[in-house]
C-alpha positions as CSV (number, residue, x, y, z in Angstrom):
1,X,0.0,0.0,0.0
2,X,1.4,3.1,-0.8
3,X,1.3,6.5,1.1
4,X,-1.1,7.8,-0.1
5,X,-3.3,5.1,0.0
6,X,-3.1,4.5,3.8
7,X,-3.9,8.1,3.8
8,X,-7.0,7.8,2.5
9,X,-7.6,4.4,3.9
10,X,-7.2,6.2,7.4
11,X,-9.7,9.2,6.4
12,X,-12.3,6.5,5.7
13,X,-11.7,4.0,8.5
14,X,-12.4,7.0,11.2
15,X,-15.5,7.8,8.5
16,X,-16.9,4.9,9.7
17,X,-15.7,4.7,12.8
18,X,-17.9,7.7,13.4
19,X,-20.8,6.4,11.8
20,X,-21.1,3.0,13.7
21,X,-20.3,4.7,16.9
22,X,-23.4,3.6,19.3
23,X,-23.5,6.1,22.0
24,X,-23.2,9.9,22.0
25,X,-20.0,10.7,23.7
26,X,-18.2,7.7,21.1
27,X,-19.9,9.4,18.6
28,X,-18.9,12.7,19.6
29,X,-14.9,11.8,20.1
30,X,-14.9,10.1,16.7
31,X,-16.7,12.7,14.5
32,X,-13.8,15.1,16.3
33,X,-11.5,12.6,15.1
34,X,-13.1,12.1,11.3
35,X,-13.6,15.8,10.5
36,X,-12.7,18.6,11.0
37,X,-13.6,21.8,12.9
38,X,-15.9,23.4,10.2
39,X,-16.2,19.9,8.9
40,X,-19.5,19.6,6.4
41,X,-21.6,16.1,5.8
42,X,-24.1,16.8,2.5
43,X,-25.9,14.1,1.0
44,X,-29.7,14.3,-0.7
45,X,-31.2,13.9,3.3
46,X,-29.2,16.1,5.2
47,X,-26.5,19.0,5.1
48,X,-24.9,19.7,8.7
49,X,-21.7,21.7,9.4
50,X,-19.9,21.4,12.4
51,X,-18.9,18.4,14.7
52,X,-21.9,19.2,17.0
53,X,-24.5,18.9,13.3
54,X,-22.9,15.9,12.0
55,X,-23.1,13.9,15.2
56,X,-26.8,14.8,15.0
57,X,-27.0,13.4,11.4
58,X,-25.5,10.0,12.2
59,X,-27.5,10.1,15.5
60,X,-30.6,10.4,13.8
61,X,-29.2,7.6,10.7
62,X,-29.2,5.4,13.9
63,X,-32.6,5.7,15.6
64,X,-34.2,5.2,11.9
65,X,-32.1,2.0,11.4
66,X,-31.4,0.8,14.6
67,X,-29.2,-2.9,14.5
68,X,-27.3,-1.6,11.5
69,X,-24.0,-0.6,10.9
70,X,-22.1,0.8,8.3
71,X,-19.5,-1.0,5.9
72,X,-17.1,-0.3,3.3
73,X,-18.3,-2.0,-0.3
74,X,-14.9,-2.2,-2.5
75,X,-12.0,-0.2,-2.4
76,X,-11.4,3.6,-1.2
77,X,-10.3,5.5,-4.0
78,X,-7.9,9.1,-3.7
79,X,-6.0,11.5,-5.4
80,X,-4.4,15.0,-3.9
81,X,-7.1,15.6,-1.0
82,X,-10.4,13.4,-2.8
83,X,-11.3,10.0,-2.6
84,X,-14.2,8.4,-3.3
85,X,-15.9,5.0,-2.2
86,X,-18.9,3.1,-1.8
87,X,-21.0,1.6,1.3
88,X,-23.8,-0.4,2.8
89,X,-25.7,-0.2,5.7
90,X,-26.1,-3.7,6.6
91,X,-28.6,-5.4,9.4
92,X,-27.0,-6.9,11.9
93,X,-28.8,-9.7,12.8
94,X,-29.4,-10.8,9.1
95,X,-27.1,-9.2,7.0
96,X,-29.2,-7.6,4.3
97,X,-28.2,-4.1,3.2
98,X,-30.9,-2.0,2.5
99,X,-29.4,1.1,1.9
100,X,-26.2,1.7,-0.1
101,X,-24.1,4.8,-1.4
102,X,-21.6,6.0,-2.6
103,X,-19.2,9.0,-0.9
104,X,-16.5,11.7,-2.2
105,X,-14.7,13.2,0.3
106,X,-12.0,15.8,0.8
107,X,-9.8,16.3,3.7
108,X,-8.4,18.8,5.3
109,X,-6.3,19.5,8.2
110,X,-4.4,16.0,10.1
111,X,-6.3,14.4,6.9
112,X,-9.5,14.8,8.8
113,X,-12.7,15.3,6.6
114,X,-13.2,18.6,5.3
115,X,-16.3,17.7,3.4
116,X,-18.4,14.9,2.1
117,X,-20.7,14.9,-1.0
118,X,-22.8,11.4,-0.3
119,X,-25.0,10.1,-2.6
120,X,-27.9,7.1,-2.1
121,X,-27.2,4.4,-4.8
122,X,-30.3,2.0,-2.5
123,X,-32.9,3.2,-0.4
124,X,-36.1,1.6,0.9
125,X,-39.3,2.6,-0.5
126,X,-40.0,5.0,2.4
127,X,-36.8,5.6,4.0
């Protein structure tokens, strides 16, 4: 793996560590730790800005799929401060993934997230 890859790798394994954190003050230390300051989180359902915003997005991704978690689907891709990759949110107890996406991200400071551009591949009839 070269440099840069673990780079991005890194970006996105705090990414998700942030979304599949279960309670609120995990949550909180890892979106410190994923983004940064004036970090921003935009996808069709939501646009927050700030730690304090995006922990209330993911908080809410929780309550309306509770049992899930988040997973990497494929590879992370980057170049200069972008990278790209996909994701499911997969159930748990039985493994079906519902919802899927796909993610650009750029980073900023300690190659924390500066900003994410999300975008639902799967969704629920619904959701």
């Amino acid at each position: 793996m070269t440099t840069s890859a673990h780079r991005y790798d890194a970006a996105v394994a705090r990414y998700f560590d942030a979304w599949n954190a279960r309670d609120a003050q995990a949550r909180a230390r890892a979106v410190a730790a994923a983004w940064t300051e004036d970090g921003r989180y935009t996808d069709p359902l939501a646009d927050a800005v700030g730690h304090e915003a995006i922990t209330a997005v993911i908080a809410a991704a929780h309550d309306r799929f509770p049992g899930f978690a988040f997973r990497l689907a494929g590879t992370v891709d980057g170049h200069h401060d972008t990278a790209r990759f996909s994701w499911e949110l997969v159930n748990t107890a039985d493994g079906s993934a519902p919802v899927a996406g796909s993610d650009v991200i750029t980073l900023g400071s300690g190659d924390r997230v500066r900003a994410v551009y999300g975008f639902l591949d799967r969704l629920p009839e619904g959701a």
